[in-house]
PLY file of the C-alpha trace (Angstrom):
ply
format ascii 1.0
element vertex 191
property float x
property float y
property float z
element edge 190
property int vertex1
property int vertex2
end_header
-21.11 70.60 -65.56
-18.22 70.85 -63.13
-20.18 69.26 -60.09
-21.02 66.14 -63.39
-16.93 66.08 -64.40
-15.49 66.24 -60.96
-17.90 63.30 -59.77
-17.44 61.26 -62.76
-13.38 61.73 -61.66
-14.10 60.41 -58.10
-16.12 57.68 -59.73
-13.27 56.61 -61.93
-10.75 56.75 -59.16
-13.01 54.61 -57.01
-13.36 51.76 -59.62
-9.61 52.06 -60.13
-8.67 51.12 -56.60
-11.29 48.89 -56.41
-9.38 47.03 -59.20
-6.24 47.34 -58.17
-7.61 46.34 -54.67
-9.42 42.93 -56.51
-6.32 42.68 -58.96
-3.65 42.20 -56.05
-5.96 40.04 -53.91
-5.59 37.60 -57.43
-1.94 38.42 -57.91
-1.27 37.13 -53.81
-3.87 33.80 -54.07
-1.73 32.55 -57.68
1.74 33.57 -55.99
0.49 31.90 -52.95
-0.47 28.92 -54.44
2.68 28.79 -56.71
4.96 29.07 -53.24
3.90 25.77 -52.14
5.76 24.58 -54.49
8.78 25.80 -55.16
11.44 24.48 -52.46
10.29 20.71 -53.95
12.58 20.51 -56.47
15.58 21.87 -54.04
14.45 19.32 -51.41
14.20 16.33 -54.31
18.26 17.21 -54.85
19.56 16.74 -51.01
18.41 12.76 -50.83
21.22 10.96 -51.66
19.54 8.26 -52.90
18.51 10.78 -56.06
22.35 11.56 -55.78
23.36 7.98 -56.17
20.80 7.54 -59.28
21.80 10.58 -61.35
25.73 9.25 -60.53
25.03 5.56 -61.41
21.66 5.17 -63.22
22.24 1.12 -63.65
22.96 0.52 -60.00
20.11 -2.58 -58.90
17.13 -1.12 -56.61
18.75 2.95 -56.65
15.91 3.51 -59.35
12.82 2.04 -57.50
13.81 3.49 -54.16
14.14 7.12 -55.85
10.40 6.36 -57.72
8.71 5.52 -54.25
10.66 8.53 -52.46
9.09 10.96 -55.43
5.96 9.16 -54.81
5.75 9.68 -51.15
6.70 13.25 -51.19
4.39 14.13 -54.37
1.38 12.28 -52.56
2.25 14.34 -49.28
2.91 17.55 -51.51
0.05 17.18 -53.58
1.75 18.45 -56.69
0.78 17.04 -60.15
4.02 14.97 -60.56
8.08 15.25 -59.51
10.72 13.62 -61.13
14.33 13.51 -62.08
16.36 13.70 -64.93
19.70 13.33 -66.01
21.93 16.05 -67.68
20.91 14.96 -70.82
17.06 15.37 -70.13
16.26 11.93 -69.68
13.29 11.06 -66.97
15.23 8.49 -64.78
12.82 8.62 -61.78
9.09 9.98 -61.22
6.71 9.67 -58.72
4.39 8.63 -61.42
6.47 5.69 -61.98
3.95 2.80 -61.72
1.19 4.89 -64.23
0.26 4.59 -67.90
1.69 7.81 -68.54
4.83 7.74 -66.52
7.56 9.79 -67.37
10.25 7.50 -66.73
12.50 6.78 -69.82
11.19 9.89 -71.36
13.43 12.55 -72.93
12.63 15.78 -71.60
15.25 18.14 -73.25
13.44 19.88 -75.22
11.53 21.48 -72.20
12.06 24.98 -71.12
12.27 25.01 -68.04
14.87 21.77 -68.40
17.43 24.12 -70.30
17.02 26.89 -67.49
17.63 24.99 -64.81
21.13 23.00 -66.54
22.23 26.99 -67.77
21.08 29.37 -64.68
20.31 26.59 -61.74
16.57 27.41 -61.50
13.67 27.10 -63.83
10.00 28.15 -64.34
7.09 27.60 -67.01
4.06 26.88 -67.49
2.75 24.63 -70.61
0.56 21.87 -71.57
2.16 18.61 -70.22
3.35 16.46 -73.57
2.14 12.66 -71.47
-0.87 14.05 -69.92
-2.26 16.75 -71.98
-2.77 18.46 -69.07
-1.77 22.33 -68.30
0.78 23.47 -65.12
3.33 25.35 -63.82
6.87 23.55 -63.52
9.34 24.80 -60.91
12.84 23.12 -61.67
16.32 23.30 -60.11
19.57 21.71 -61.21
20.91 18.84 -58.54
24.46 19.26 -57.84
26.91 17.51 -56.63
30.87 18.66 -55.43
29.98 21.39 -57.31
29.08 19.67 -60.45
25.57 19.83 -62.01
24.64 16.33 -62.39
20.70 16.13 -63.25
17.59 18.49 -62.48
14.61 17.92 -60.29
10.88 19.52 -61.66
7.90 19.60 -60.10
4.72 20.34 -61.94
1.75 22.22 -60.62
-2.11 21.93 -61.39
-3.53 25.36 -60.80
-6.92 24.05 -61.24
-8.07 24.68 -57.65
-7.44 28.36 -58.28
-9.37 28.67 -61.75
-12.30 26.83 -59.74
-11.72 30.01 -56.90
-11.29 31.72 -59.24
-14.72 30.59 -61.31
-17.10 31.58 -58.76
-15.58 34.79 -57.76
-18.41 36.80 -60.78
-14.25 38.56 -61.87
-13.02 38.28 -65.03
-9.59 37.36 -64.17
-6.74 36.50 -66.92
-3.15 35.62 -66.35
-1.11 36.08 -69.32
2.50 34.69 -70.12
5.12 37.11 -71.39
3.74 35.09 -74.52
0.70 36.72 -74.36
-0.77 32.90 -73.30
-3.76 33.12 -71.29
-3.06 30.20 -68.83
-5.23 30.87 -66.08
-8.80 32.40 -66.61
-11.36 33.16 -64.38
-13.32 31.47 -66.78
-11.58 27.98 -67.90
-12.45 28.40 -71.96
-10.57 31.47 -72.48
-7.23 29.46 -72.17
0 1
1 2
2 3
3 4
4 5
5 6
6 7
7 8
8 9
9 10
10 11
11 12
12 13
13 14
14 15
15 16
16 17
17 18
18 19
19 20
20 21
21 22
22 23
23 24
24 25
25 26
26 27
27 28
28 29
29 30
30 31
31 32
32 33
33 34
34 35
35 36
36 37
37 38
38 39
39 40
40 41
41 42
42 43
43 44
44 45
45 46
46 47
47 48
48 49
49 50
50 51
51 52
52 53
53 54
54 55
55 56
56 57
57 58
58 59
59 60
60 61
61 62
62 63
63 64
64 65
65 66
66 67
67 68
68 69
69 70
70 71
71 72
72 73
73 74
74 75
75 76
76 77
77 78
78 79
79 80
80 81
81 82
82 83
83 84
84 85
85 86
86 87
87 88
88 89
89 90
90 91
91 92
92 93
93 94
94 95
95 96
96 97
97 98
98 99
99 100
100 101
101 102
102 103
103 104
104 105
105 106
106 107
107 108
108 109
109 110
110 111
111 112
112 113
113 114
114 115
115 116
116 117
117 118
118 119
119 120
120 121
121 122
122 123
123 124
124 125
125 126
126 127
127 128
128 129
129 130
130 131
131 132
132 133
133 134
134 135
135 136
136 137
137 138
138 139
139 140
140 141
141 142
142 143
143 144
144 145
145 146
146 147
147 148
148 149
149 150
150 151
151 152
152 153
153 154
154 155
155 156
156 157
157 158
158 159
159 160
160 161
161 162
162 163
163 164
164 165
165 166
166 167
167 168
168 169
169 170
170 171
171 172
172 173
173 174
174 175
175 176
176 177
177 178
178 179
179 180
180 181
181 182
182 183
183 184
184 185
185 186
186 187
187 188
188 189
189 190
C-alpha cells in the first residue's frame, strides 16, 4: 500500500510538470506572437504625416498619404488592420482604406481599448471586430503631440496562425479573458 501511494505521488508530480512544462511552452508561443505587435501603434504616432492628420483632418492629400503609409506598414507587418483615430474615436485613416469594410469614417469610441489608451496612454483587448466579424487582439497607444494627446493609433491582431499550431498539437489548450471568454482554443469551436 505504501510502495501503491508513494508511486501514485511521483506519478502525479510527473504529470504536473509535464503540464506546467506544456502550459508555459503555450503561454511563450501566444506572448510571442502578441510581441510582434505591439511597438506598431507607437511607431504609427512618430510619422508626422499621422501628426499633421489628427491636427488638421480637412487638409487636401494629408488623409490619403496617412491611408497608404498604414497600408504599407500593415502589409509589411502583417497585422489584421492599423488605423487612426481622433480624440473623439473617429477612424480618420486605416490601412484598409480602399476595402468594403474600411474603417475610415467610423466611430470607434465605444471600444475598450480606445478609452484606455485616451485615459492611461496604452491599451489592450481582444474582441470580435464590429466591420469584420472577425476575432483579435488590439494593441493601442495614444499619439501625442507637445505633450498633448491628440488621437490614438490600434493595431489589430489575427491569432489564427496560433489556434491552427495550436490545432494539431493533440493539447487541449484554452486562453481565457479576465471575462472568463475563451478566445483562443486549441480547438477553434470552444470560443
Amino acid at each position: 500500500g505504501i510502495a501503491w501511494t508513494s508511486a501514485e505521488r511521483i506519478g502525479i508530480e510527473r504529470l504536473r510538470d509535464a503540464g506546467i512544462h506544456k502550459l508555459d511552452l503555450y503561454e511563450a508561443s501566444l506572448e510571442s506572437a502578441l510581441a510582434k505587435y505591439d511597438y506598431l501603434p507607437g511607431v504609427v504616432g512618430l510619422r508626422q504625416e499621422v501628426v499633421a492628420l489628427l491636427r488638421s483632418p480637412a487638409a487636401p492629400g494629408l488623409q490619403q498619404s496617412v491611408n497608404l503609409y498604414l497600408s504599407d506598414v500593415n502589409a509589411a507587418a502583417r497585422s489584421a488592420v492599423l488605423y487612426v483615430l481622433d480624440t473623439r474615436g473617429l477612424t480618420l485613416a486605416a490601412s484598409n482604406w480602399n476595402e468594403e469594410a474600411s474603417f475610415v469614417g467610423m466611430d470607434l469610441s465605444y471600444r475598450p481599448y480606445f478609452h484606455d489608451a485616451i485615459e492611461k496612454g496604452t491599451g489592450r483587448f481582444y474582441g470580435i471586430g464590429t466591420t469584420s466579424g472577425k476575432p483579435g487582439f488590439y494593441y493601442s497607444q495614444a499619439i501625442r503631440d507637445r505633450g498633448d494627446v491628440i488621437g490614438v493609433a490600434v493595431v489589430k491582431v489575427s491569432l489564427d496562425h496560433v489556434e491552427q499550431a495550436w490545432s494539431g498539437g493533440g493539447d487541449i489548450a484554452l486562453v481565457v479573458d479576465a471575462s472568463g471568454v475563451v478566445f483562443l482554443a486549441s480547438d477553434p469551436a470552444w470560443k
